[in-house]
C-alpha positions as CSV (number, residue, x, y, z in Angstrom):
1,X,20.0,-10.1,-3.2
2,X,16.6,-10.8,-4.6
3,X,15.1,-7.9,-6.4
4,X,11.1,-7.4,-7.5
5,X,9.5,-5.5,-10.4
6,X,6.9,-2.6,-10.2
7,X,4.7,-4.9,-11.9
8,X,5.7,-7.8,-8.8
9,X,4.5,-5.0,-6.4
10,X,1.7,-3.6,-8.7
11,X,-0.3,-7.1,-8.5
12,X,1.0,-8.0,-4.2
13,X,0.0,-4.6,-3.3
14,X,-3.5,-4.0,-5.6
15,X,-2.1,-0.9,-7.2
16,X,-1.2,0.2,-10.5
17,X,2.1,0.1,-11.7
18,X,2.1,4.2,-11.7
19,X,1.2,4.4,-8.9
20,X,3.6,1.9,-7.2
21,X,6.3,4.0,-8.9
22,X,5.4,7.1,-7.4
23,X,5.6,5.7,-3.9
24,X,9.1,4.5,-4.5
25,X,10.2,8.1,-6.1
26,X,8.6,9.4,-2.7
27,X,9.9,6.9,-0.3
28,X,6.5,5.6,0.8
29,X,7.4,2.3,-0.2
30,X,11.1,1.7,1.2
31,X,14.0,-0.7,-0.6
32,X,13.2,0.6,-4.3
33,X,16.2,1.7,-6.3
34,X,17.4,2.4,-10.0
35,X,20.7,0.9,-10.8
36,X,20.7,3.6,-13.4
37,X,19.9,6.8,-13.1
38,X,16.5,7.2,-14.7
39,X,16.1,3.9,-15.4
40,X,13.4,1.2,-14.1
41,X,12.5,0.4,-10.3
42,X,13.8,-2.8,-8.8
43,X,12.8,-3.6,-5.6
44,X,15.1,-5.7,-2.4
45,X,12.6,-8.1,-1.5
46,X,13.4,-8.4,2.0
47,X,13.2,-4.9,2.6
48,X,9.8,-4.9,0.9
49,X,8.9,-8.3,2.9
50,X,10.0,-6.6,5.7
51,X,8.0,-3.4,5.2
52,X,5.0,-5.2,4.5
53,X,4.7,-7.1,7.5
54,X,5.2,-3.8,9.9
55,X,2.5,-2.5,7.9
56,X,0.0,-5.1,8.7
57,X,1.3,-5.2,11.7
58,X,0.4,-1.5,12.5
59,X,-3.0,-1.8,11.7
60,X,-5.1,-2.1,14.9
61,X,-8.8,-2.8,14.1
62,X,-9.6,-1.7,17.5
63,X,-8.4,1.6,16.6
64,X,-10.6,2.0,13.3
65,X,-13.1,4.6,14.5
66,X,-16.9,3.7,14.4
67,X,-19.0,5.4,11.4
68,X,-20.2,8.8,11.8
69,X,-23.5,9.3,13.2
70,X,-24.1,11.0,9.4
71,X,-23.4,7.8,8.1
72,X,-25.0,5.1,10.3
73,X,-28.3,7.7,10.0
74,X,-28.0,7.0,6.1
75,X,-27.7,3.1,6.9
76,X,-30.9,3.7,8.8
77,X,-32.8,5.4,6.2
78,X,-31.9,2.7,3.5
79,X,-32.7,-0.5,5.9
80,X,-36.0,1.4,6.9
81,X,-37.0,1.9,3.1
């Protein structure tokens, strides 16, 4: 099994170590475990892979919703300016 560091998925996913270690504790980001008990966060790197890929996967851009009529007003005041 190949195993990755907080700081592996701290610089792939753009987030701070800290961070990265809270979403483990929390389960947000799925394979992370501590061969001992309160120790440091190693990660199975095809779970991860795996995880990763549904998650881009998920993201529809033709679900994003549009900007708000509040916001594209604002784009119109600065373009008009």
């Amino acid at each position: 099994m190949t195993t990755l560091s907080v700081a592996d998925l701290a610089a792939d996913l753009h987030l701070s170590k800290a961070v990265v270690t809270d979403y483990l504790r929390t389960g947000r980001i799925p394979g992370g475990f501590q061969p001992v008990q309160n120790g440091r966060w190693l990660i199975d790197a095809t779970t991860y892979q795996q995880w990763k890929t549904e998650r881009i996967a998920a993201v529809d851009p033709h679900r994003i919703e549009p900007r708000s009529a509040r916001s594209r007003a604002a784009q119109t005041r600065r373009r008009t300016a």
